[in-house]
Backbone as CSV, one residue per row, in Angstrom:
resi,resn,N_x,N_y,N_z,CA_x,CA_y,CA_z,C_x,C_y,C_z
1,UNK,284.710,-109.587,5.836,284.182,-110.900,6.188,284.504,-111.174,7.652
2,UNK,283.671,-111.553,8.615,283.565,-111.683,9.561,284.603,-113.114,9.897
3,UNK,285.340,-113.152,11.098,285.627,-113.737,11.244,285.407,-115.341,12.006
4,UNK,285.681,-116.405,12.178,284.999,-117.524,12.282,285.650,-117.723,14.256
5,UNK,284.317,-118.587,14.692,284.342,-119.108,15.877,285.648,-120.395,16.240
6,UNK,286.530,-120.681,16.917,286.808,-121.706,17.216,286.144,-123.025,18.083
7,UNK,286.776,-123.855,18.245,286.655,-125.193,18.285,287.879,-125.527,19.621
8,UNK,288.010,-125.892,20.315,289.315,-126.920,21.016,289.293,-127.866,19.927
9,UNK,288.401,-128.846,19.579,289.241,-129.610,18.743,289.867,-129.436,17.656
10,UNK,291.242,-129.718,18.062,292.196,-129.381,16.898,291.895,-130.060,15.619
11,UNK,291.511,-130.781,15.298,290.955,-130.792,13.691,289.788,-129.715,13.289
12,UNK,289.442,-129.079,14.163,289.056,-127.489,13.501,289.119,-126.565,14.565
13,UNK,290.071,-126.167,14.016,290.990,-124.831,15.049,290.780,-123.485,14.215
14,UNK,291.017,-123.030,14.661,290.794,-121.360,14.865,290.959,-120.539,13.536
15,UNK,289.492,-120.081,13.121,289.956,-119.321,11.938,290.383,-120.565,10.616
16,UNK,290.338,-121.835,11.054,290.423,-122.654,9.754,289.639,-122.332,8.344
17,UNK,288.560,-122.360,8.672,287.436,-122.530,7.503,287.175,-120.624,6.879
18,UNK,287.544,-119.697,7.929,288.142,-118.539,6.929,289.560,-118.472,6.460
19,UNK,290.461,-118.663,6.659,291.088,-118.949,5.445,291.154,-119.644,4.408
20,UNK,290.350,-120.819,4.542,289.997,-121.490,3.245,289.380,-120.785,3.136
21,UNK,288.239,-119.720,3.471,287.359,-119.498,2.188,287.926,-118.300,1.104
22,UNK,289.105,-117.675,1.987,289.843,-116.829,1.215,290.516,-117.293,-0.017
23,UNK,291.101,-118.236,0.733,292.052,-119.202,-0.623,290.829,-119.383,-1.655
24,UNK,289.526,-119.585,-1.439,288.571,-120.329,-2.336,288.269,-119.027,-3.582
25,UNK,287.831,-117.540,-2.405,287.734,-116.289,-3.612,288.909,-116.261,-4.657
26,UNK,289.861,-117.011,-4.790,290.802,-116.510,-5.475,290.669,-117.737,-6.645
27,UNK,289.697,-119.088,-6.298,289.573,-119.976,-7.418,288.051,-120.102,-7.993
28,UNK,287.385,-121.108,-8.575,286.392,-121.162,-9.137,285.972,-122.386,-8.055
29,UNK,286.162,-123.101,-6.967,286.400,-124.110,-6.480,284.718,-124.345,-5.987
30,UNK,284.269,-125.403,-5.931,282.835,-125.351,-5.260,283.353,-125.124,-3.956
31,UNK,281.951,-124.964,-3.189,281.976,-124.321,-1.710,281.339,-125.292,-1.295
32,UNK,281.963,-125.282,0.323,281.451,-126.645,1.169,279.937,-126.369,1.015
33,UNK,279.297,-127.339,1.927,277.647,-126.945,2.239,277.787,-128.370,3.480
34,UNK,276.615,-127.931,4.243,276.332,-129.058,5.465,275.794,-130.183,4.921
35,UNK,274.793,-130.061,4.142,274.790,-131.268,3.428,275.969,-132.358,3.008
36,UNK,276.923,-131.497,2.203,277.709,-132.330,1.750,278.766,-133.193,3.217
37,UNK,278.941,-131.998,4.120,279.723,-132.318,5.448,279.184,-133.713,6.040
38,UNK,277.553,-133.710,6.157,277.024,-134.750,6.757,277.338,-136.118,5.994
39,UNK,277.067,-136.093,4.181,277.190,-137.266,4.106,278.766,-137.657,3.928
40,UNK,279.722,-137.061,4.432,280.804,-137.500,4.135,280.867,-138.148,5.638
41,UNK,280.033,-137.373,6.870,280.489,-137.845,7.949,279.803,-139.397,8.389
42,UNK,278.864,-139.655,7.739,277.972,-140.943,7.150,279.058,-142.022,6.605
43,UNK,279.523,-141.588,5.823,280.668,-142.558,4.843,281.466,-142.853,6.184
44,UNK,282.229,-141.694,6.946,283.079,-142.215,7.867,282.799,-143.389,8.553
45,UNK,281.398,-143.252,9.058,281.118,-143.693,10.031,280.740,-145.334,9.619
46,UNK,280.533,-145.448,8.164,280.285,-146.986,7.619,281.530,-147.239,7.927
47,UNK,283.042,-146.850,7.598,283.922,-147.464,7.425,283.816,-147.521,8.746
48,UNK,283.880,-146.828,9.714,284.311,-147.296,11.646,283.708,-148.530,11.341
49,UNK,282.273,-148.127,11.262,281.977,-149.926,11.400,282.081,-151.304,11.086
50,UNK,282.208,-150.928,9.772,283.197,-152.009,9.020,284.504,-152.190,9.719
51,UNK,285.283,-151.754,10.296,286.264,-151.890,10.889,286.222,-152.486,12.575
52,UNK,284.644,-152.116,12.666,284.727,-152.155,14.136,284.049,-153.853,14.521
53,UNK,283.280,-154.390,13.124,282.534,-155.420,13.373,283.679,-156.043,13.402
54,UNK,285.107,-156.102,12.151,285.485,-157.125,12.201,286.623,-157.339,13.193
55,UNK,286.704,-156.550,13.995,287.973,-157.011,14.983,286.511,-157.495,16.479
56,UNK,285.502,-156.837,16.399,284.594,-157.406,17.330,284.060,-158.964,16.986
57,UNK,284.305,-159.388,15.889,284.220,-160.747,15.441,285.255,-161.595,16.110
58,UNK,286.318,-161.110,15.704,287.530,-161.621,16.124,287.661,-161.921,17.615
59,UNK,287.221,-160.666,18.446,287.203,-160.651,20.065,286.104,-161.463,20.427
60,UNK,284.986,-161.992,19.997,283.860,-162.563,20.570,283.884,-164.344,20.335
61,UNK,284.216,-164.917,20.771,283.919,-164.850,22.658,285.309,-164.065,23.163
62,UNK,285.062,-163.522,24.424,286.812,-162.665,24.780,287.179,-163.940,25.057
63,UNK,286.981,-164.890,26.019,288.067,-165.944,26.285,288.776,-166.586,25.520
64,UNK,288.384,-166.859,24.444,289.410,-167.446,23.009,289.472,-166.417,22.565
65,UNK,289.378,-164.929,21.619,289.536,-164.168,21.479,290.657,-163.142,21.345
66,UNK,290.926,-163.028,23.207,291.373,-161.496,23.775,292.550,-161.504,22.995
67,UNK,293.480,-162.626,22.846,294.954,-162.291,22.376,294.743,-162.073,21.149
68,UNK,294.076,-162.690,19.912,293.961,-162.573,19.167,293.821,-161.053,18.232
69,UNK,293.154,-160.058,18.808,292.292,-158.831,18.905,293.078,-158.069,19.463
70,UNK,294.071,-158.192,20.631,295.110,-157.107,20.888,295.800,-156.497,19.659
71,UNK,296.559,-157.228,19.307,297.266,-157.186,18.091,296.219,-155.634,17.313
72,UNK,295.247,-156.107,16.725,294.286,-155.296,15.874,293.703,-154.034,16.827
73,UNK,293.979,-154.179,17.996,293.375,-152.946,18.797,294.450,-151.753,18.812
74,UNK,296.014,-152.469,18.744,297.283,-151.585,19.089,297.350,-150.877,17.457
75,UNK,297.062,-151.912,16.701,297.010,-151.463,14.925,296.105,-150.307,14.927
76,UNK,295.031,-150.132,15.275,293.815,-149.464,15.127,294.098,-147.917,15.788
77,UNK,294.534,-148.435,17.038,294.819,-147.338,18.067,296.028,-146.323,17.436
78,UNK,296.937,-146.833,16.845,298.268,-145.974,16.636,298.060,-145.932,15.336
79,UNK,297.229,-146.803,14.544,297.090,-146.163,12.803,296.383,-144.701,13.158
80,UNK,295.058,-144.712,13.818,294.359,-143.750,14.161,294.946,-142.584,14.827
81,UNK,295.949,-142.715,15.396,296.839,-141.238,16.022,297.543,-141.172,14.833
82,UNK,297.759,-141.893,14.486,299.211,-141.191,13.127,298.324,-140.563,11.739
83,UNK,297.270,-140.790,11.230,296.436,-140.688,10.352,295.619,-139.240,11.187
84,UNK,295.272,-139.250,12.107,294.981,-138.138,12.658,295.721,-136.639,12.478
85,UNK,296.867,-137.229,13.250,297.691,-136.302,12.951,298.198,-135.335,11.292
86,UNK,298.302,-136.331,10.791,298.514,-136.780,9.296,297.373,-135.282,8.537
87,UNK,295.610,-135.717,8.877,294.983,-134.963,9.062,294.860,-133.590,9.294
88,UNK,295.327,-133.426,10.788,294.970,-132.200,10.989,296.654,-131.551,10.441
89,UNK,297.633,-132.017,10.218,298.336,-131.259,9.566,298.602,-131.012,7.869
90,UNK,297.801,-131.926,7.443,297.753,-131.674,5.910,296.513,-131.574,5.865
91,UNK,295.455,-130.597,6.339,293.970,-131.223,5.338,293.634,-130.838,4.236
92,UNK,294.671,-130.724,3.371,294.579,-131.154,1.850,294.403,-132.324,1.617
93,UNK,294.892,-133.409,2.388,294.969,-135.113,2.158,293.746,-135.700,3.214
94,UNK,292.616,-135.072,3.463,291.968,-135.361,4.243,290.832,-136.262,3.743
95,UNK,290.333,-136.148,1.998,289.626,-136.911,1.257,290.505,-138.278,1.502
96,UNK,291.419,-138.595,1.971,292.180,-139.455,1.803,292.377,-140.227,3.210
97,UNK,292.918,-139.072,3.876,293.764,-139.605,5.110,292.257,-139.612,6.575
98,UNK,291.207,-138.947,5.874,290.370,-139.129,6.911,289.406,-140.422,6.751
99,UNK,288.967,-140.864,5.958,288.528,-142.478,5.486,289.366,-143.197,6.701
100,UNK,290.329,-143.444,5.711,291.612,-144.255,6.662,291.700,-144.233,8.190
101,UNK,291.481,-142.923,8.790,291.506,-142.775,9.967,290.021,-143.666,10.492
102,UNK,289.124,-143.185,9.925,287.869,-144.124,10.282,288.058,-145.711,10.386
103,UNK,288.547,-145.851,9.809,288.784,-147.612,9.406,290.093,-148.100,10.844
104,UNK,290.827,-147.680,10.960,291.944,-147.575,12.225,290.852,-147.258,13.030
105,UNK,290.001,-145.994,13.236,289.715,-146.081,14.621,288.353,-147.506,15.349
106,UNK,287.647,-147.436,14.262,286.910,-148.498,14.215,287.731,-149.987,14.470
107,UNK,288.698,-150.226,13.985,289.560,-151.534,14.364,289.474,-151.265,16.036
108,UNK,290.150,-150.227,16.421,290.304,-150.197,17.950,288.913,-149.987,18.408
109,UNK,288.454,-148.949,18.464,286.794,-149.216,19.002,285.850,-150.632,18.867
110,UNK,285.882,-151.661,18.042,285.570,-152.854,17.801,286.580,-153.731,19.290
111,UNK,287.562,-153.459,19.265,288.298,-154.366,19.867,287.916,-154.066,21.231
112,UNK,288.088,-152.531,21.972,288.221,-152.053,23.219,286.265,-152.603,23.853
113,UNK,285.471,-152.467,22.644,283.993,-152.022,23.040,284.061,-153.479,23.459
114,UNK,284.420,-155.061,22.823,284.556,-156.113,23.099,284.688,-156.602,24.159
115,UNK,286.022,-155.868,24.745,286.368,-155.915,25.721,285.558,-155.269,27.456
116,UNK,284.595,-154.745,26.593,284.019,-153.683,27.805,282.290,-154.522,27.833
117,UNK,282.187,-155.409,26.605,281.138,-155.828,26.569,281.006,-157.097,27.696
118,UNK,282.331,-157.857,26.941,282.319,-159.258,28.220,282.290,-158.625,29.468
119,UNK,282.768,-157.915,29.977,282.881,-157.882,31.413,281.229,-157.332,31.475
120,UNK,281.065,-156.368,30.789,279.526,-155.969,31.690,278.683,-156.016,30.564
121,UNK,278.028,-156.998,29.783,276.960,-157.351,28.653,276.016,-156.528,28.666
122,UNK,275.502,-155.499,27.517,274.842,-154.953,26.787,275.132,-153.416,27.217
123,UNK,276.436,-152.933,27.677,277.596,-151.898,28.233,277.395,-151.133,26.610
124,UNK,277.559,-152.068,25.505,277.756,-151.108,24.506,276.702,-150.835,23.373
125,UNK,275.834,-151.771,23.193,274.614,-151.288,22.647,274.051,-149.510,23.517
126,UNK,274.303,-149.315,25.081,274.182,-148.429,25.724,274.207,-147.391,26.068
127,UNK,275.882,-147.188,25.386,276.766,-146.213,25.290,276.595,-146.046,23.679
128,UNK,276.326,-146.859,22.749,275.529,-146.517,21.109,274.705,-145.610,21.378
129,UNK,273.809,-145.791,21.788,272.092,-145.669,22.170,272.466,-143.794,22.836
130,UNK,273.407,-143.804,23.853,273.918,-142.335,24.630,274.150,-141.602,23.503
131,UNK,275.099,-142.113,23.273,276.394,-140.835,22.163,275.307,-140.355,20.863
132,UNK,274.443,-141.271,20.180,273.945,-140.844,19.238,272.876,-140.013,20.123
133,UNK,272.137,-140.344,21.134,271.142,-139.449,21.360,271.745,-137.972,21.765
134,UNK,272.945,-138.299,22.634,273.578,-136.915,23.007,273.360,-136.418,21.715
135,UNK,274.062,-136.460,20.575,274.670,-135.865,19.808,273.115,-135.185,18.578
136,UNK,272.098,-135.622,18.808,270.730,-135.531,17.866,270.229,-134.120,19.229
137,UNK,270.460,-134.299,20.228,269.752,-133.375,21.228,270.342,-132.240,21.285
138,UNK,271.567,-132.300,21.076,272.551,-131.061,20.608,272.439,-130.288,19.732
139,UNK,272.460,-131.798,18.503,272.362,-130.643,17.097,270.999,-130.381,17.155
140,UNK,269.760,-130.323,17.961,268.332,-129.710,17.647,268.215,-128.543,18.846
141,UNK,269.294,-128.845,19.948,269.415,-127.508,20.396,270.088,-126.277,19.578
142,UNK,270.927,-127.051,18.788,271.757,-125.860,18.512,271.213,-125.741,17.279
143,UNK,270.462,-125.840,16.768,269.741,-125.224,15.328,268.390,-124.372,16.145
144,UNK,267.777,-125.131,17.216,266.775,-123.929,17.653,266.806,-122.527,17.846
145,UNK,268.489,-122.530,18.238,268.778,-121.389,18.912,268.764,-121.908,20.542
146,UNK,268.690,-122.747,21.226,268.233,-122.990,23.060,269.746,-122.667,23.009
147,UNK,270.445,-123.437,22.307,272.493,-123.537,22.660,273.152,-121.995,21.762
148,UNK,273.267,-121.087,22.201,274.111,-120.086,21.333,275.349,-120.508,21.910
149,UNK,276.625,-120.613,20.444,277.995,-120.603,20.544,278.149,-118.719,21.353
150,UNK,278.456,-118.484,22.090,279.039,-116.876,22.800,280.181,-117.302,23.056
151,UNK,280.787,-116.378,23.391,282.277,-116.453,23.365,282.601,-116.801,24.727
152,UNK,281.702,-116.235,25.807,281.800,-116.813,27.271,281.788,-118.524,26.973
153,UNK,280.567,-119.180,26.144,280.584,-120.434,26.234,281.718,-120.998,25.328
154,UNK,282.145,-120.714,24.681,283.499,-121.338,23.950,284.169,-121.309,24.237
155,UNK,284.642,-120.098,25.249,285.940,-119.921,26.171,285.860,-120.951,26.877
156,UNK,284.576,-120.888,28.305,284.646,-122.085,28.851,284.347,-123.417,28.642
157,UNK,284.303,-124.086,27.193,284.610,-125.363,26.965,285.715,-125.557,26.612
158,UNK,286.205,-125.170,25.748,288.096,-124.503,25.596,288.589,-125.247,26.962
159,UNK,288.521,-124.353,27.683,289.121,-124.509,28.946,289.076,-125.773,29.534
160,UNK,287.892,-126.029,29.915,287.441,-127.292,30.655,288.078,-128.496,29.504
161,UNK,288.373,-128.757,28.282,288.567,-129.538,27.579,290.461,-129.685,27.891
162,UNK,290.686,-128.753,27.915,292.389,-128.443,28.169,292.417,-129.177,29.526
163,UNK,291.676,-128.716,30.371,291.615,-128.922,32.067,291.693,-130.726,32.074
164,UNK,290.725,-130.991,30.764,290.731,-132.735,30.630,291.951,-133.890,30.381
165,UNK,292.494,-132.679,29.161,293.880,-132.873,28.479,294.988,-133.222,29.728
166,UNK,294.722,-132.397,30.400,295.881,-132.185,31.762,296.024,-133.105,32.467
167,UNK,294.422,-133.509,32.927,294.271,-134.743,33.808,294.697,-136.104,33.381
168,UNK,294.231,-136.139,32.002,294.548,-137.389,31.337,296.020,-137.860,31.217
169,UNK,296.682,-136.729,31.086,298.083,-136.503,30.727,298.649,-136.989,32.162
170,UNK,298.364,-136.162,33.187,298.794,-136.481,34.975,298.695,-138.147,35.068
171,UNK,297.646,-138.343,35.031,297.083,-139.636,35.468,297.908,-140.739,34.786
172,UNK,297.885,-140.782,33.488,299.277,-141.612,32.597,300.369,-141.874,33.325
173,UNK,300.676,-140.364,33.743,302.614,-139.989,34.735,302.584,-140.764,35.428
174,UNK,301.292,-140.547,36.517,301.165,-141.300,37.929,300.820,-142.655,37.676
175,UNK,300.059,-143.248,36.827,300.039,-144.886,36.252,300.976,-145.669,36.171
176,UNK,302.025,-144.593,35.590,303.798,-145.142,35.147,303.966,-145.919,36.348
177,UNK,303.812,-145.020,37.819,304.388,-145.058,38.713,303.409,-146.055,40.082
178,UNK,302.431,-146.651,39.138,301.475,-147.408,39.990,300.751,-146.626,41.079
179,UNK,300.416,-145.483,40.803,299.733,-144.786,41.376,298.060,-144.767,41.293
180,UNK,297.192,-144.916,41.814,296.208,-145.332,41.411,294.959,-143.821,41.300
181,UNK,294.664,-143.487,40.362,293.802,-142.510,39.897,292.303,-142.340,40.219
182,UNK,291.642,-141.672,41.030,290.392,-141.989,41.237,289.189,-141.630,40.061
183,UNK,289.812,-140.999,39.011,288.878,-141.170,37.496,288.770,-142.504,37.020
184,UNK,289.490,-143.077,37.203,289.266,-144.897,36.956,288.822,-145.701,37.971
185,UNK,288.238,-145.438,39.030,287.982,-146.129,39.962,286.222,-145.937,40.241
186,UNK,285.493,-146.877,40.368,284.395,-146.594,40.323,284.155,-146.353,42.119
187,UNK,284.475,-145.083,42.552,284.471,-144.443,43.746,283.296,-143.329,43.117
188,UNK,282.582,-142.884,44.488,281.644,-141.302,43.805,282.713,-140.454,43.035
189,UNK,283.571,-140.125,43.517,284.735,-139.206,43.560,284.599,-139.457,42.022
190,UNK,285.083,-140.720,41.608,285.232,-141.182,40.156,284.401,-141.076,39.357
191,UNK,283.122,-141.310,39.873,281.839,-141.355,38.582,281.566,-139.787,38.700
192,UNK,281.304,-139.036,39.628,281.160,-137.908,39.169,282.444,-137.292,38.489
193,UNK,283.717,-137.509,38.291,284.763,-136.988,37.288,284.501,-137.335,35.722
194,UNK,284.200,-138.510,35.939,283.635,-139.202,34.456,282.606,-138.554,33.762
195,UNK,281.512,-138.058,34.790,279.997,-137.465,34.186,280.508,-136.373,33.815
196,UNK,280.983,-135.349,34.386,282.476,-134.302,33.866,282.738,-133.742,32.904
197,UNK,283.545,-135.082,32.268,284.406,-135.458,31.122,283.057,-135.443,30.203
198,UNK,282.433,-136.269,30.249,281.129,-136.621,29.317,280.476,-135.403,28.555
199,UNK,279.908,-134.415,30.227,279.355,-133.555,30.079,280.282,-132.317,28.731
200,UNK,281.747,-132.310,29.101,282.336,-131.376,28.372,282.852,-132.217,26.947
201,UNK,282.741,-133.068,26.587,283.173,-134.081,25.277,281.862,-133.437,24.728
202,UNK,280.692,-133.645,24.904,279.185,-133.232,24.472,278.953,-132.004,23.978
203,UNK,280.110,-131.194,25.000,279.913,-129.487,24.817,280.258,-129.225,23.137
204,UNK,281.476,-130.567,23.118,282.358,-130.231,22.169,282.089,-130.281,20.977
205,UNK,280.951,-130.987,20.855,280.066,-131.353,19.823,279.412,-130.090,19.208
206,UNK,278.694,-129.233,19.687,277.974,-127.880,20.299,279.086,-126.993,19.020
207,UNK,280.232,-127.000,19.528,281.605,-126.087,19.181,281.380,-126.540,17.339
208,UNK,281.500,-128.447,17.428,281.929,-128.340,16.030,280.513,-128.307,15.085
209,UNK,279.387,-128.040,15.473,278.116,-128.056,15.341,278.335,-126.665,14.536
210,UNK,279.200,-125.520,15.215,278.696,-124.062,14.792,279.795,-123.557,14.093
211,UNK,280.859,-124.631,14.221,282.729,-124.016,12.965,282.140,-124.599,12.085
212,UNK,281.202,-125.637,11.655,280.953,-126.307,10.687,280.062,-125.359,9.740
213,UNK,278.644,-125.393,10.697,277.665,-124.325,10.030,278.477,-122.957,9.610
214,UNK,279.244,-122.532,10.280,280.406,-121.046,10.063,280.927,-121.762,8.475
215,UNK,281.495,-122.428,8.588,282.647,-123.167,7.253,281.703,-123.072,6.178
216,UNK,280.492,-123.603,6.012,279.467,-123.352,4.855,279.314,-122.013,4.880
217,UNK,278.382,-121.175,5.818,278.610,-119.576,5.239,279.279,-119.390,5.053
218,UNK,280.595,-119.250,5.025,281.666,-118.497,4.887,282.117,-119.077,3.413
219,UNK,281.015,-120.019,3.199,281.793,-120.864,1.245,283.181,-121.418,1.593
220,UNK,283.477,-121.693,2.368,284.802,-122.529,2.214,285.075,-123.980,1.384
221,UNK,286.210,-124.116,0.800,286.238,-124.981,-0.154,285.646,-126.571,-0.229
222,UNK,285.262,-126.635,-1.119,284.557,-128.280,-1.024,284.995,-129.193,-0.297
223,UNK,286.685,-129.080,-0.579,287.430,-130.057,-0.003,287.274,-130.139,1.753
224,UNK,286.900,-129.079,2.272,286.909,-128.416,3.512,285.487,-129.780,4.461
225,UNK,284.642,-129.989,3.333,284.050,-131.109,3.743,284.613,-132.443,4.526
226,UNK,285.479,-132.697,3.729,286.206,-134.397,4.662,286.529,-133.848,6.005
227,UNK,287.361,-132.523,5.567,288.396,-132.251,7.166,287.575,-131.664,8.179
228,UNK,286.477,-131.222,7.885,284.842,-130.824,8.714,284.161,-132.267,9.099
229,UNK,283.921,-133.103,8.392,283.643,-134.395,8.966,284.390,-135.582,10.089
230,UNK,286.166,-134.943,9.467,286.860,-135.965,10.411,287.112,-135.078,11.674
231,UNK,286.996,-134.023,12.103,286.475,-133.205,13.662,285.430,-133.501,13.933
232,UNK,284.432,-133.769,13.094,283.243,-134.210,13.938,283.587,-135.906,14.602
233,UNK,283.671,-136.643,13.589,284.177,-137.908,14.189,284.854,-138.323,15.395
234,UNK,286.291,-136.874,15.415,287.389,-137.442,16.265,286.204,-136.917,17.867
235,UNK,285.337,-135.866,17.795,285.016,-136.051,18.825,283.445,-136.459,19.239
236,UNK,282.957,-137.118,18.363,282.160,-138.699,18.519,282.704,-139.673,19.406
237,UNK,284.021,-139.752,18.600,284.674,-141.184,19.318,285.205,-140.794,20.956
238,UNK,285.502,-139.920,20.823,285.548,-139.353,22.102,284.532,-139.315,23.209
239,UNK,283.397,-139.027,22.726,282.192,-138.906,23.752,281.431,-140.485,23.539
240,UNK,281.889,-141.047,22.991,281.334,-142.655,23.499,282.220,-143.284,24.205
241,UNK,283.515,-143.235,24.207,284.507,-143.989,24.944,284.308,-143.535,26.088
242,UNK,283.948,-141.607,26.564,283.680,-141.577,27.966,282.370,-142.174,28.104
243,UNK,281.215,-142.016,27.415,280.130,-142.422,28.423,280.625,-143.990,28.462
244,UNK,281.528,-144.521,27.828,281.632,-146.588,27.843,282.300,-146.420,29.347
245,UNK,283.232,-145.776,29.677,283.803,-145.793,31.004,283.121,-145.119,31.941
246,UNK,282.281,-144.403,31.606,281.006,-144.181,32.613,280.178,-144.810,33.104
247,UNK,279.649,-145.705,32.018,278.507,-146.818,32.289,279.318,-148.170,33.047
248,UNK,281.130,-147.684,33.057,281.401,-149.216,33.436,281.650,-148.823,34.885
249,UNK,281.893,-147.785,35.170,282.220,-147.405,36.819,280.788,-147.223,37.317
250,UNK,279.700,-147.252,36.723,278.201,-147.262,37.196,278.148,-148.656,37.420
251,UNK,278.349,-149.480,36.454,277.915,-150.769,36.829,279.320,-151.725,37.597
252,UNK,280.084,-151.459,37.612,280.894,-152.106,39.061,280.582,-151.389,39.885
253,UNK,279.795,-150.628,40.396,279.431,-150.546,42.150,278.413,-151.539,42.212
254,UNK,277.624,-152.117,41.259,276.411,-153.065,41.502,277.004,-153.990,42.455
């Protein structure tokens, strides 16, 4: 049995979905299928929103609002790293712990998008409108065949995604220290770093587009569905938060 493609995103890392399918020859267990992957990643995505309307309720108007909605953004934000984590290290508990994660990240995405809306109005209907189209233009490249996963191209999104990791990580250090970062600054310098980021969050999509399709051939276990859906998610949420800080360093140079 041939072995499976990786992913950078660590909720489907390397060789995951063949060893489940090994573990699976040894039971009677149903086998994933894309079908089933999609509508679980559907379910996720009701709960984000359910989660995301109601702390965006809460934030709207921001001026009475903002304090109110912090609270639920810090809840959202750190339920969602710990449930993540939670995730990619048990995904046996992923029918479980990946729901949950949807519902946390949606609290914070409701709260942050709020926040990105008052300052620059209709910022996030925008960045909706991006991420889903990115993500429909992808998956019809990459079923045509136009996008082949090669190992040259997985290497270099790998990379460039790490290269992101780094920056993000730097920039934090130097924040500590009131240092001011030109990825946050709507300078050229800045918006083209952002388009960047975008461009390689998108790639990443591409990656979990073809561990996924791999995870069904390969029959990997049913269960293998949730923890295939919550990698697709974690980097959804990812490629809308950059294009939201894209569209906002576009529109403060106005």
């Amino acid at each position: 049995m041939s072995r499976l493609t990786t992913s950078k995103n660590p909720a489907l890392s390397k060789e995951l979905f063949y060893k489940e399918s090994i573990k699976r020859e040894q039971t009677a267990a149903e086998v994933m299928t894309i079908n089933g992957t999609v509508n679980k990643t559907i379910l996720m995505f009701v709960l984000l929103m359910i989660g995301a309307f109601y702390t965006w309720r809460i934030a709207m108007p921001i001026e009475t609002g903002a304090a109110a909605v912090t609270k639920w953004m810090l809840i959202g934000g750190i339920g969602g790293f710990i449930t993540a984590l939670v995730t990619i290290f048990k995904k046996d508990w992923a029918h479980v712990s990946a729901p949950v994660y949807a519902v946390f990240e949606g609290l914070f995405l409701g709260a942050i998008s709020a926040f990105f809306e008052a300052q620059f109005p209709g910022i996030v209907m925008q960045a909706v409108a991006l991420t889903f189209g990115t993500m429909f233009i992808l998956l019809a490249a990459y079923k045509s065949g136009f996008i082949k996963v090669t190992k040259k191209f997985r290497t270099g999104v790998i990379i460039a995604t790490g290269a992101v990791a780094v920056t993000y990580l730097l920039s934090f250090i130097l924040g500590m220290f009131n240092v001011q970062v030109p990825i946050f600054q709507p300078t050229a310098l800045g918006i083209i770093i952002s388009l960047v980021i975008v461009v390689i969050a998108a790639l990443n999509l591409v990656l979990d587009f073809d561990l996924i399709y791999q995870g069904a051939k390969q029959k990997a276990p049913k269960q293998m569905e949730w923890y295939a859906a919550f990698g697709l998610m974690v980097t959804l949420i990812w490629l809308y938060i950059e294009i939201l800080r894209l569209l906002a360093l576009l529109a403060s140079r106005d």
